[in-house]
DSSP file (Angstrom, degrees, kcal/mol; ACC not computed):
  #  RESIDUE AA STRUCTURE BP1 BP2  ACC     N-H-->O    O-->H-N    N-H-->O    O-->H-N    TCO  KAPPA ALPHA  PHI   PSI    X-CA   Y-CA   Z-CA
    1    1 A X    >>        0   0    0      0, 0.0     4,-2.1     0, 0.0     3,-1.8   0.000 360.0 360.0 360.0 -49.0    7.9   19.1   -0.7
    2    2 A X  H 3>  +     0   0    0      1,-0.2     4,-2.3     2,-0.2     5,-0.0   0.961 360.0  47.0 -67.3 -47.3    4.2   18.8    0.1
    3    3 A X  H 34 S+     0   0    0      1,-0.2    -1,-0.2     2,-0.2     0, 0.0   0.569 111.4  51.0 -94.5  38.6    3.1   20.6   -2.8
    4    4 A X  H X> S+     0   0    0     -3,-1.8     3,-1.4     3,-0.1     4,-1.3   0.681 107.0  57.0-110.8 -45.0    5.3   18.6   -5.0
    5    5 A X  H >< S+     0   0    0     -4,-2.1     3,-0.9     1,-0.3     2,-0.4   0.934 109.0  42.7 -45.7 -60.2    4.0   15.4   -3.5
    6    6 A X  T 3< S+     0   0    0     -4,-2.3    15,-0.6     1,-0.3    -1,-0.3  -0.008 110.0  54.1 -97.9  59.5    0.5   16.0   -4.3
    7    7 A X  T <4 S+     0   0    0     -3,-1.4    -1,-0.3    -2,-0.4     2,-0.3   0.115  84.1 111.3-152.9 -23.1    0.9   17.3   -7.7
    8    8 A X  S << S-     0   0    0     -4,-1.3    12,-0.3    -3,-0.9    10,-0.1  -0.700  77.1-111.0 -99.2 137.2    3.1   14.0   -8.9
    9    9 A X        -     0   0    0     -2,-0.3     2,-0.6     8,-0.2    10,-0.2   0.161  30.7-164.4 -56.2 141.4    1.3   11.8  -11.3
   10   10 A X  E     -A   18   0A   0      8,-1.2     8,-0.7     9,-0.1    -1,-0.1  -0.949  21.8-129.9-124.3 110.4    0.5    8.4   -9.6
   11   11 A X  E     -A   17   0A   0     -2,-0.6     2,-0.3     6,-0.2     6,-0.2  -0.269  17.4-157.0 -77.8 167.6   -0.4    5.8  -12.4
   12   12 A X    >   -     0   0    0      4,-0.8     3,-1.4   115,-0.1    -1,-0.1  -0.650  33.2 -89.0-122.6 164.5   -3.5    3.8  -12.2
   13   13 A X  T 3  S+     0   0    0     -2,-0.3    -2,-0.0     1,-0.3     4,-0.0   0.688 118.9  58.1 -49.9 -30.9   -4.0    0.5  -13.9
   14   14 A X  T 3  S-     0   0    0      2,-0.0    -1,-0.3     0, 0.0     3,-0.1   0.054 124.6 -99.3-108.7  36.5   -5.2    1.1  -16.9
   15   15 A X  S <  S+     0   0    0     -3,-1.4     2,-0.1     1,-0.2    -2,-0.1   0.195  81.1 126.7 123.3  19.4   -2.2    3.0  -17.4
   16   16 A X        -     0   0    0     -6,-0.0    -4,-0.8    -7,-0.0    -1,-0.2  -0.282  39.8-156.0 -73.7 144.4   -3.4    6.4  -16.8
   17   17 A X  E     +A   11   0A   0     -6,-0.2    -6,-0.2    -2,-0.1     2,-0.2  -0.636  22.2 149.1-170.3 141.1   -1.9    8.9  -14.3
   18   18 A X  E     -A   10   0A   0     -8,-0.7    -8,-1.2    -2,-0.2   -11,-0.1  -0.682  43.0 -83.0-161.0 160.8   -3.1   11.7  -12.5
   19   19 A X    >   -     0   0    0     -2,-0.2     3,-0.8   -10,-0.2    -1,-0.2  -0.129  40.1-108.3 -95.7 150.3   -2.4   13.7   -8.8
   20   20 A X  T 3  S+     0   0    0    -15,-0.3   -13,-0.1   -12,-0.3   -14,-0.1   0.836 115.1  69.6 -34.4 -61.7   -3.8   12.8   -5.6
   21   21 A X  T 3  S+     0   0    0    -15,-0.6     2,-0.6     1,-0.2    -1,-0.2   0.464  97.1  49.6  -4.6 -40.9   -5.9   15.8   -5.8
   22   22 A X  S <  S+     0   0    0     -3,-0.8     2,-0.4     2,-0.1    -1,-0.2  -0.832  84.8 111.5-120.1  82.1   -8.1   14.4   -8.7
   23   23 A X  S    S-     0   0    0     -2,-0.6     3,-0.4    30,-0.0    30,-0.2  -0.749  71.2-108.6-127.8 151.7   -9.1   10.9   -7.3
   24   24 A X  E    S-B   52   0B   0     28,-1.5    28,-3.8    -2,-0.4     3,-0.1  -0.452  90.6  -1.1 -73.1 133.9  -12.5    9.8   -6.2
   25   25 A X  E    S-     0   0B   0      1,-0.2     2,-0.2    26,-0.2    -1,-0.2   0.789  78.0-176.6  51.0  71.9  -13.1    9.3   -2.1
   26   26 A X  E     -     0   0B   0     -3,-0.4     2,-0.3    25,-0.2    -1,-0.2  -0.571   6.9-166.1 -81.4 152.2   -9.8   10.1   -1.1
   27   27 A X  E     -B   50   0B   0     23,-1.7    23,-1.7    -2,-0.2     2,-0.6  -0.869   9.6-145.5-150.1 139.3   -9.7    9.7    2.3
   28   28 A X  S    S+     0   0    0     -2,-0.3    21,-0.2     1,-0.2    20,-0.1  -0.680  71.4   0.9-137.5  89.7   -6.6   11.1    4.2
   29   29 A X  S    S-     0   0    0     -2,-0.6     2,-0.8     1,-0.2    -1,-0.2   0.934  77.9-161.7  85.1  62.5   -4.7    8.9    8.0
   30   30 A X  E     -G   47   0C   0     17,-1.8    17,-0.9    -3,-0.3     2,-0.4  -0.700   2.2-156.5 -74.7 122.3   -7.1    6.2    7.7
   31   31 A X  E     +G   46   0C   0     -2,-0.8     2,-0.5    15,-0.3    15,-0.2  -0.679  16.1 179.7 -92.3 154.3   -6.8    4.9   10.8
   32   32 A X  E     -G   45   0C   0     13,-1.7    13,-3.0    -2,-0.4     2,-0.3  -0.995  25.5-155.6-144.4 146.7   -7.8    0.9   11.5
   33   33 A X        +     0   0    0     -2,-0.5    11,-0.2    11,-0.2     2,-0.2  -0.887  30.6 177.0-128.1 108.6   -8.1   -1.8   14.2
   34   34 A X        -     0   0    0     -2,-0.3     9,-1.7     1,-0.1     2,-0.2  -0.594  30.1-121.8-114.6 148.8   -7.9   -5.2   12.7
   35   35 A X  E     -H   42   0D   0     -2,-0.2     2,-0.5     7,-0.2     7,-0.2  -0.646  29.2-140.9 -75.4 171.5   -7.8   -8.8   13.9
   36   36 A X  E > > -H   41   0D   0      5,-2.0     3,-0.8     3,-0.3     5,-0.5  -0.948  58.5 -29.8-142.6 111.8   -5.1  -10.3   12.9
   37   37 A X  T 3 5S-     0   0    0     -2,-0.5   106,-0.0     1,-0.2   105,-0.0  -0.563 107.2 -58.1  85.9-178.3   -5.4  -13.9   11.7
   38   38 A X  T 3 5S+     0   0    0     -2,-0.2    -1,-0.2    -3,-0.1     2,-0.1  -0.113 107.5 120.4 -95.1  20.3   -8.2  -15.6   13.7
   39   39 A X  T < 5S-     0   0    0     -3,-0.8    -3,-0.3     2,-0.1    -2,-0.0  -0.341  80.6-112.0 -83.5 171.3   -6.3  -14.7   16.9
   40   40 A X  T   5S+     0   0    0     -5,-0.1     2,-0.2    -2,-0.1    -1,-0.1   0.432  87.7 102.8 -79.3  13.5   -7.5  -12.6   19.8
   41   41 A X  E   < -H   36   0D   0     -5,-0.5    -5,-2.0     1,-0.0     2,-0.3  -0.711  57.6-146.0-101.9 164.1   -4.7  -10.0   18.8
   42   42 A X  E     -H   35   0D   0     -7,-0.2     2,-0.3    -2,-0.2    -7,-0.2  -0.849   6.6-149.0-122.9 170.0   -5.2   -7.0   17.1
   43   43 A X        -     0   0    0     -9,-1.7     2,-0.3    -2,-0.3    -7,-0.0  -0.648  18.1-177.4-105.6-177.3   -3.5   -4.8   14.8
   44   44 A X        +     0   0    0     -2,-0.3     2,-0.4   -11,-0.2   -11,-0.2  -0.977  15.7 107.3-150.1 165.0   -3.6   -1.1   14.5
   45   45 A X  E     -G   32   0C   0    -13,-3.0   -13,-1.7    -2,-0.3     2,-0.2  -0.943  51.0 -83.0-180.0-171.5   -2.4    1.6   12.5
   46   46 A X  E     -G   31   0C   0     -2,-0.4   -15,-0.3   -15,-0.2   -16,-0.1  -0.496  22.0-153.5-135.4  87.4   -2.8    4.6    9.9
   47   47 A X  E     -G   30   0C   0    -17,-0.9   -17,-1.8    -2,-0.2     3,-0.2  -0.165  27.6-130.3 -44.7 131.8   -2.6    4.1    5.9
   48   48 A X  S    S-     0   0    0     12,-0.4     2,-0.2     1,-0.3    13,-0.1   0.526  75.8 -13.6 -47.5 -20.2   -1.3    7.6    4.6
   49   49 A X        -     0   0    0     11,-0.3    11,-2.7   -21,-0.2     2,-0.4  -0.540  61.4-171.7 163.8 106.8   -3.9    8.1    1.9
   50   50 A X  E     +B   27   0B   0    -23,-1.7   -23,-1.7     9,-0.2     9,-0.2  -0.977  19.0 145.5 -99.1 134.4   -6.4    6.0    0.2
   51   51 A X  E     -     0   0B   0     -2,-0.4     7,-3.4     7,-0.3     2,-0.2  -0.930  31.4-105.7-153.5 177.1   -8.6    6.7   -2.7
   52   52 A X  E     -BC  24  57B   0    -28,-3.8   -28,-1.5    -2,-0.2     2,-0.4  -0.882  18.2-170.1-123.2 168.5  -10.2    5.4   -5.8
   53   53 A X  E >   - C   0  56B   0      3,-2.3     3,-1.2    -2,-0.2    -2,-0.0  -0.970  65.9 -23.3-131.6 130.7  -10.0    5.5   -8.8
   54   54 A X  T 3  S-     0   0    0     -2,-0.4     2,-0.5     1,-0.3    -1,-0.1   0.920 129.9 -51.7  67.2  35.3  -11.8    4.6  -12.0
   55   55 A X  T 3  S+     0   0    0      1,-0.2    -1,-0.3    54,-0.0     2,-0.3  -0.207 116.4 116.4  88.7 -54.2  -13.5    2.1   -9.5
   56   56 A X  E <   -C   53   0B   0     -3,-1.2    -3,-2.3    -2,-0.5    54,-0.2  -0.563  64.1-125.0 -36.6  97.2  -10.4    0.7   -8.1
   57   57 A X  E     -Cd  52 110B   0     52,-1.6    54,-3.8    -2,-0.3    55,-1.0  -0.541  30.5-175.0 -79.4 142.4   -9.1    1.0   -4.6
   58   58 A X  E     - d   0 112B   0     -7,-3.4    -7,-0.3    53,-0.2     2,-0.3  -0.534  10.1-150.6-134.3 154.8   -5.6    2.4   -4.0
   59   59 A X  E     - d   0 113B   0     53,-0.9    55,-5.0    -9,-0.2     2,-0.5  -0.985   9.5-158.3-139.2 140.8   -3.1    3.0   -0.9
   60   60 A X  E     - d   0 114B   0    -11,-2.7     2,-0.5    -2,-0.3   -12,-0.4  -0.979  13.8-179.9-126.4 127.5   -0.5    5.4   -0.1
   61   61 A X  E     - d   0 115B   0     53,-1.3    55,-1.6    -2,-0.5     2,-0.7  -0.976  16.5-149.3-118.4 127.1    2.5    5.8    2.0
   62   62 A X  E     - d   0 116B   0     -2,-0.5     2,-0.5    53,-0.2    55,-0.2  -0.664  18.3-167.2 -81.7 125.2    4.7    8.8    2.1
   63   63 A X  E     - d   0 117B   0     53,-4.6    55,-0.8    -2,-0.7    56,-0.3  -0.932  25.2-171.4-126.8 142.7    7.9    8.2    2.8
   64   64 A X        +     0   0    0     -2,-0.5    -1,-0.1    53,-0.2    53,-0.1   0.513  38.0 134.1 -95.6 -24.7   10.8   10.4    3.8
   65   65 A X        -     0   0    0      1,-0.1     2,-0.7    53,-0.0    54,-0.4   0.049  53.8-132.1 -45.4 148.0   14.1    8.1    3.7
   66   66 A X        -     0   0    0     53,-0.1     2,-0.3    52,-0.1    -1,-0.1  -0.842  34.9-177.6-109.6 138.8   16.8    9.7    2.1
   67   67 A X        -     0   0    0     -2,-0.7     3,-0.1     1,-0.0     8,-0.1  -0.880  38.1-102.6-113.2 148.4   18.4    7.1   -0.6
   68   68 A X  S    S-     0   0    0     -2,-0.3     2,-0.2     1,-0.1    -1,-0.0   0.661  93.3 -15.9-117.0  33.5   21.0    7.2   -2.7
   69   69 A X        -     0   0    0      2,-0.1    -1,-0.1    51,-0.0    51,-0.1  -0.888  56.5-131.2-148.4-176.9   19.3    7.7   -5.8
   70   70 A X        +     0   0    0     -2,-0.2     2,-0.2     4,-0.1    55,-0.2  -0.121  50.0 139.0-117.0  41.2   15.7    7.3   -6.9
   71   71 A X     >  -     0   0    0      1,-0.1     4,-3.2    53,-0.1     5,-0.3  -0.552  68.4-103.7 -71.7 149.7   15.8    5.3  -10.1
   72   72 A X  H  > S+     0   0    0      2,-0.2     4,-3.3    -2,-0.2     5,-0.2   0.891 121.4  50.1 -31.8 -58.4   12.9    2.6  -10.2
   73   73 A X  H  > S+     0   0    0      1,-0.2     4,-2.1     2,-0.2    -1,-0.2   0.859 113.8  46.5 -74.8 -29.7   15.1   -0.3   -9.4
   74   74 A X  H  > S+     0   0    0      2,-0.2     4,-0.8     1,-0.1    -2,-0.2   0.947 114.2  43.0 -71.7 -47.0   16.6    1.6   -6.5
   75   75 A X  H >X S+     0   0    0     -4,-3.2     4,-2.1     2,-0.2     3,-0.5   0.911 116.8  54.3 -71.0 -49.1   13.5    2.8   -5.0
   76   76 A X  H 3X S+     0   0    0     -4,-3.3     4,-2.3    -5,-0.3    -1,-0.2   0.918 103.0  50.1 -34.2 -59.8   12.1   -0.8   -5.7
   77   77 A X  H 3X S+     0   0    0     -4,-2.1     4,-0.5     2,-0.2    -1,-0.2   0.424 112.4  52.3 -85.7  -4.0   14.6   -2.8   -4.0
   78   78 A X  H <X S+     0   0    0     -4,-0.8     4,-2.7    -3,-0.5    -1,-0.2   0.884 104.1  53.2 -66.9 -64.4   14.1   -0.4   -0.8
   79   79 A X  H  X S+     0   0    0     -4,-2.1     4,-0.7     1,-0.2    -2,-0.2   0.911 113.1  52.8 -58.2 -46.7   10.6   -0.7   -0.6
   80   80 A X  H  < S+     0   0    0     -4,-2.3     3,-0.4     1,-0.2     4,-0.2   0.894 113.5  32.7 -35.2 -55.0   11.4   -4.3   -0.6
   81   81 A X  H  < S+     0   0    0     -4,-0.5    -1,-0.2     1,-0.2    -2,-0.2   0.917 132.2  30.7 -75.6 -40.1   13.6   -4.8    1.8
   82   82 A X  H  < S+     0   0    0     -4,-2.7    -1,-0.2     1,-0.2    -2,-0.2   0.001 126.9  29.9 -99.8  22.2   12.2   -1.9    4.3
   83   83 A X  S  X S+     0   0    0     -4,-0.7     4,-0.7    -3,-0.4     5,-0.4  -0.066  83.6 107.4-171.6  25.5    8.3   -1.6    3.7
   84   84 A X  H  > S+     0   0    0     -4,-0.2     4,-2.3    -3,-0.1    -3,-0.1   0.937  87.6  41.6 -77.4 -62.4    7.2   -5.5    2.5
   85   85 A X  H  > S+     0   0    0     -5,-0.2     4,-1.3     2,-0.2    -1,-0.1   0.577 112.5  48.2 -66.6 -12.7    5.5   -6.3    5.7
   86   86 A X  H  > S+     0   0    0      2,-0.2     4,-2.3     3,-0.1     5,-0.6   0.896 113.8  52.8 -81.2 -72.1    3.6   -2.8    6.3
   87   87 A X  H >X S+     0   0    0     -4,-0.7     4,-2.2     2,-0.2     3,-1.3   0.885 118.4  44.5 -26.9 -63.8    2.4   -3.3    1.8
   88   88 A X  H >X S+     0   0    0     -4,-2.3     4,-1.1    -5,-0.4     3,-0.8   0.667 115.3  40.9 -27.9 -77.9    1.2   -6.8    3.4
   89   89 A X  H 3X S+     0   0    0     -4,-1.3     4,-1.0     1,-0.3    -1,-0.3   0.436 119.5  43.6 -70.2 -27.1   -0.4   -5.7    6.3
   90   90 A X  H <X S+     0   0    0     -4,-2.3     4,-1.0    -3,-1.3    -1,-0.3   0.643 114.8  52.5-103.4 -17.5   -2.1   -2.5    4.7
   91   91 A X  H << S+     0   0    0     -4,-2.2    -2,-0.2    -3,-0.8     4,-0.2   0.847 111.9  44.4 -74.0 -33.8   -3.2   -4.6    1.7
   92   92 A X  H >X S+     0   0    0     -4,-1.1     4,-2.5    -5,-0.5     3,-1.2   0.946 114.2  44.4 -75.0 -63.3   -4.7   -7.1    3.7
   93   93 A X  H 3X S+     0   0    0     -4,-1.0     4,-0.9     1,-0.2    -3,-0.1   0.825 118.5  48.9 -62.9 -29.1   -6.7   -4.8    6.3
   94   94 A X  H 3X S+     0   0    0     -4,-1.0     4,-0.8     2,-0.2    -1,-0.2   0.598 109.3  51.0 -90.8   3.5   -7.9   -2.4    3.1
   95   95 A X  H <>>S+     0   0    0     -3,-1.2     5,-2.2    -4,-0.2     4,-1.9   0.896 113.3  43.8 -90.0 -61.0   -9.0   -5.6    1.1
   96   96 A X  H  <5S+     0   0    0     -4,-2.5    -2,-0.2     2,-0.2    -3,-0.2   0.806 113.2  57.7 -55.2 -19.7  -11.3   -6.9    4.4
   97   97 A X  H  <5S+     0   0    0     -4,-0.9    -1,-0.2     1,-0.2    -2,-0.2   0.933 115.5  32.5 -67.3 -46.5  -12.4   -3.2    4.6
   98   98 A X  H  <5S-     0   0    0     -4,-0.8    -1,-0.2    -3,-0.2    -2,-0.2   0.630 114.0-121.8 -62.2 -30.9  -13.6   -3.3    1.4
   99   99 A X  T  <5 +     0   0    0     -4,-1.9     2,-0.7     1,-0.3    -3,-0.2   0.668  53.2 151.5  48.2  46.2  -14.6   -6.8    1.4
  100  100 A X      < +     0   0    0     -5,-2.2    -1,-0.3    -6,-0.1    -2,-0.1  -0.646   1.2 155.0 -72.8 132.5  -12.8   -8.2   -1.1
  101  101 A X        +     0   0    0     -2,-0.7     2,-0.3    -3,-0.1    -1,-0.1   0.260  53.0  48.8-147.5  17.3  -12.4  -11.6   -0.2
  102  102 A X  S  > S-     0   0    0      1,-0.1     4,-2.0     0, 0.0     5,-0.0  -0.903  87.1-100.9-137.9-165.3  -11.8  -13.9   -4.0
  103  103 A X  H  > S+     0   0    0     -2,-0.3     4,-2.7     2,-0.1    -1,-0.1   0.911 119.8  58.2 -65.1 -38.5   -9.5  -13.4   -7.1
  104  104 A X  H  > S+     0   0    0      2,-0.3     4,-0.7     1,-0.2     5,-0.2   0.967 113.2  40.0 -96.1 -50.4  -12.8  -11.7   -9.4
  105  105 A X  H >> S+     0   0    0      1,-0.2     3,-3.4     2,-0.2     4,-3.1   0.993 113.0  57.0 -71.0 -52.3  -13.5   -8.6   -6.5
  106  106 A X  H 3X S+     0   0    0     -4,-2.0     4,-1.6     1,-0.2    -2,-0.3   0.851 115.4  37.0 -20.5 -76.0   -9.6   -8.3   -6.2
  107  107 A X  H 3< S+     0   0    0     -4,-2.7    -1,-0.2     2,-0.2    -2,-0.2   0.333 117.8  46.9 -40.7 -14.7   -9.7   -7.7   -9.9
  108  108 A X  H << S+     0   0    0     -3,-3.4    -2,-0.2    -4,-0.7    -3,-0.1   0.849 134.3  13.9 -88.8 -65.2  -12.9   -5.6  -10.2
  109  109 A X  H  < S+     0   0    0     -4,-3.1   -52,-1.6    -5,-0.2     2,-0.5  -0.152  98.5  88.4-124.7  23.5  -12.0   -3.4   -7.4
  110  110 A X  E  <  +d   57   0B   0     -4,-1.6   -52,-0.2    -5,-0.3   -54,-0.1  -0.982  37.0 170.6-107.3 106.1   -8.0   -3.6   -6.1
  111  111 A X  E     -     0   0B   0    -54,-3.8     2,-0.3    -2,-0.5   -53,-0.2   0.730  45.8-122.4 -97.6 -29.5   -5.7   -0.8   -8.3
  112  112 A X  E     -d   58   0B   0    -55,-1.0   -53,-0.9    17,-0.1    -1,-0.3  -0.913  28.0 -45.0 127.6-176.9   -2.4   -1.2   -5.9
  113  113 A X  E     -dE  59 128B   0     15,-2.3    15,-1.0    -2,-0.3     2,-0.5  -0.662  32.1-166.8-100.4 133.4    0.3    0.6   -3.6
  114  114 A X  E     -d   60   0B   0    -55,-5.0   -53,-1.3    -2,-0.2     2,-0.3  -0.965   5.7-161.1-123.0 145.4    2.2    3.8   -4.2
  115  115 A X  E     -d   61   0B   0     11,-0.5    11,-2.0    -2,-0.5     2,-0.4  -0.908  13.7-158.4-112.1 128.6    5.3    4.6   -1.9
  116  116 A X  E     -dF  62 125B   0    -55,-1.6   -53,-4.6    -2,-0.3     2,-0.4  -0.984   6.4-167.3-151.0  90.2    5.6    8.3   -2.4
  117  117 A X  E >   -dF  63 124B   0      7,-1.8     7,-1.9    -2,-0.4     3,-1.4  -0.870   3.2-165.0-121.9 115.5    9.3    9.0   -1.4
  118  118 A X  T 3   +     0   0    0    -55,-0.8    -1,-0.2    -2,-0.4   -54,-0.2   0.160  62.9  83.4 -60.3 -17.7    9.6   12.9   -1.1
  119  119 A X  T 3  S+     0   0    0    -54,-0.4     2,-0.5   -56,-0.3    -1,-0.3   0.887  81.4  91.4 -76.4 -24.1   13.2   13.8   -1.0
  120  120 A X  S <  S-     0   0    0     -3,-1.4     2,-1.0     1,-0.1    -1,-0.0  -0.510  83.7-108.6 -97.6 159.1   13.1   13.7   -4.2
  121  121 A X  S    S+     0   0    0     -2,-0.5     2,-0.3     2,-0.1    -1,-0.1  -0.306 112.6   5.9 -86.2  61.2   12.5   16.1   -7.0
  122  122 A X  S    S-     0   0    0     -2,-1.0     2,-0.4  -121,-0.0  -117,-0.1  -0.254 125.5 -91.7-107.4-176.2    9.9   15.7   -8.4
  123  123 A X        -     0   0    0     -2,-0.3    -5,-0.2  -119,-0.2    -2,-0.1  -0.536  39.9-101.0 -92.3 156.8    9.2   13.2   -5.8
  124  124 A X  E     -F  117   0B   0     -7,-1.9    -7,-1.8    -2,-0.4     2,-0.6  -0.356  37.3-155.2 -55.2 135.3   10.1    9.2   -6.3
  125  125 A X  E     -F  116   0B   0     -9,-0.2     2,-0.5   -55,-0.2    -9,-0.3  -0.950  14.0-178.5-123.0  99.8    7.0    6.8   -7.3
  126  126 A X        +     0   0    0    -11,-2.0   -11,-0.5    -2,-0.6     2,-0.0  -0.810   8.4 175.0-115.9 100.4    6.8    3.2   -6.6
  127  127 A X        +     0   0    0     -2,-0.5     2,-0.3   -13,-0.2   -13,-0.2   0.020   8.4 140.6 -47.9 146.1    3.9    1.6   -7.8
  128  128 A X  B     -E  113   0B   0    -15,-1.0   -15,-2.3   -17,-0.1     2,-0.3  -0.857  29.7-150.3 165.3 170.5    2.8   -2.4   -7.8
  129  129 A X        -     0   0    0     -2,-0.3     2,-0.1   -17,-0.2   -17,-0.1  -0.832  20.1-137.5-165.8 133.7    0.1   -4.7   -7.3
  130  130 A X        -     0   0    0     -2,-0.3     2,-0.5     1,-0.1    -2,-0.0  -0.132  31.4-107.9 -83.3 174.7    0.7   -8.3   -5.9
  131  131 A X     >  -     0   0    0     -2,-0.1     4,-2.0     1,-0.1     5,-0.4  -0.795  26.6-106.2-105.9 135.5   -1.1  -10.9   -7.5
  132  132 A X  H  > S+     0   0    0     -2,-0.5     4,-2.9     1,-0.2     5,-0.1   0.886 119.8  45.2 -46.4 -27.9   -3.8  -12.5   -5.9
  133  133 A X  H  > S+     0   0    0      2,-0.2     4,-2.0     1,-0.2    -1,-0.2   0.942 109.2  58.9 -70.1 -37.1   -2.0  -15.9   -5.2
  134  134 A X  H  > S+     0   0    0      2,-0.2     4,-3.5     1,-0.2     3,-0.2   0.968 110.8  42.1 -44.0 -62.6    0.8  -13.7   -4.0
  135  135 A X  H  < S+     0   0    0     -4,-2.0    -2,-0.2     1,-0.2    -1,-0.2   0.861 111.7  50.7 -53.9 -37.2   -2.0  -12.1   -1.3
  136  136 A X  H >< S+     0   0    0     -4,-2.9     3,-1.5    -5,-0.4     4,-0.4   0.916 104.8  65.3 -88.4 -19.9   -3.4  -15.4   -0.5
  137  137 A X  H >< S+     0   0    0     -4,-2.0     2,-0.8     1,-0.3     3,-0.7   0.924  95.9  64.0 -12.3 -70.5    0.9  -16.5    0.2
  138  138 A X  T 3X S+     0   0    0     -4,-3.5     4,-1.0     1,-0.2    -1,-0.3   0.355  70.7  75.4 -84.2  34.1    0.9  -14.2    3.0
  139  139 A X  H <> S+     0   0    0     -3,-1.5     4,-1.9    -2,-0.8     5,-0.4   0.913 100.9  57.1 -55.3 -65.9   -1.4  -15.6    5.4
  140  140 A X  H <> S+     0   0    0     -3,-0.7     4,-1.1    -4,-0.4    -2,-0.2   0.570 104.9  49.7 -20.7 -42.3    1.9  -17.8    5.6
  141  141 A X  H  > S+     0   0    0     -4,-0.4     4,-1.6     2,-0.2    -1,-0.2   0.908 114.5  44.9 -78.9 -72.9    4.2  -14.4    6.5
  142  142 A X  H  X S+     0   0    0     -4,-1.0     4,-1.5     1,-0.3    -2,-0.3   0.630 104.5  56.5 -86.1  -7.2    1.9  -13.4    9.1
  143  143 A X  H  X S+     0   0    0     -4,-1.9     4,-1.8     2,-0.2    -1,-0.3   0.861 116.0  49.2  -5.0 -77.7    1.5  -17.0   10.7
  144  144 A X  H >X S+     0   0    0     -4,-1.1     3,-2.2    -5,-0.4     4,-0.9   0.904 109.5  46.0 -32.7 -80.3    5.3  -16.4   10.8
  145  145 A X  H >X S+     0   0    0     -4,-1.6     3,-6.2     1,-0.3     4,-0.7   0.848 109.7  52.1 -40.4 -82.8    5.1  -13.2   12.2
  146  146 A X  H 3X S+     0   0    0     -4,-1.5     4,-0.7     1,-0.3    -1,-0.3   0.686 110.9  53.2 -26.5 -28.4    2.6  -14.1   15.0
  147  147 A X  H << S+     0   0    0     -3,-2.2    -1,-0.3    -4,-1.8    -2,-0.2   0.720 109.7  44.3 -80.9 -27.7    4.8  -16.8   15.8
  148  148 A X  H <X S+     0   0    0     -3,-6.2     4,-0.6    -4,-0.9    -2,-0.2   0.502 117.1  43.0 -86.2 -13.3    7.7  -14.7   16.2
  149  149 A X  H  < S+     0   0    0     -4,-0.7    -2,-0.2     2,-0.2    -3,-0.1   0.649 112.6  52.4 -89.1 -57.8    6.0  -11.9   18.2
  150  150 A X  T  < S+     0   0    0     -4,-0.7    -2,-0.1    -5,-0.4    -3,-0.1   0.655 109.3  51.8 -74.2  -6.7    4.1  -14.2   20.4
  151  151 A X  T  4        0   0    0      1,-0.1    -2,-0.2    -5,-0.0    -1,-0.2   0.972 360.0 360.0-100.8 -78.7    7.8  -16.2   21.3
  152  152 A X     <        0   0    0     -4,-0.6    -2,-0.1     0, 0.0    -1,-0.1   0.227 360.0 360.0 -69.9 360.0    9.5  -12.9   22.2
């Protein structure tokens, strides 16, 4: 499983695709502690795998859920439903790490998300990149969130 996982093709943006292995400054449990918001809380956590590529910074999560099947639309509508608010929340912390902060660095330097889901053979790939308006939309989500966290 692992060495099927870093051997499957991950596509890039300019439509290329190429192994885990072969990408520039991969760097492997990044752990972070973020504010979150302009509150005194913080988040923390560990992104699976980041690299770049071709200039362009990337995140990876491996995921183990067993589904039942891995076409694209299936494997899509999963990630949706079970993994939108960790893509937020790991798009957001690796964009201030980077210090992207308008649309024009987003676009120089931002490639996207892989979910990497491993049961299957070869393993399942789901790919995306939000749109900037989309990113600056979830401040809004995580307002929410805080609001719902901090009530409980």
């Amino acid at each position: 499983m692992v060495h099927a996982a870093l051997r499957v093709p991950l596509p890039t943006r300019n439509g290329a695709a190429a192994p885990l292995g072969v990408h520039e400054h991969l760097l492997r449990e990044m752990g972070f502690l973020a504010r979150f918001l302009d509150t005194g809380d913080f988040l923390t956590g560990y992104m699976d795998a980041v690299y770049q590529r071709d200039g362009l910074a990337y995140f990876l999560d491996w995921k183990t859920n067993t589904l039942p099947d891995y076409a694209p639309a299936t494997v899509a509508a999963f990630v949706q439903e079970h993994f939108a608010i960790q893509a937020k929340i790991y798009t957001r912390v690796l964009l201030d790490y980077l210090g992207i902060l308008d649309a024009a660095g987003y676009e120089r330097r931002f490639g996207g998300i892989h979910y990497v889901f491993l049961r299957e053979s070869p393993p399942a790939v789901h790919t995306f990149r939000p749109t900037w308006a989309e990113i600056e939309g979830w401040e809004r989500d995580f307002r929410d969130l805080h609001q719902m966290v901090a009530h409980v």
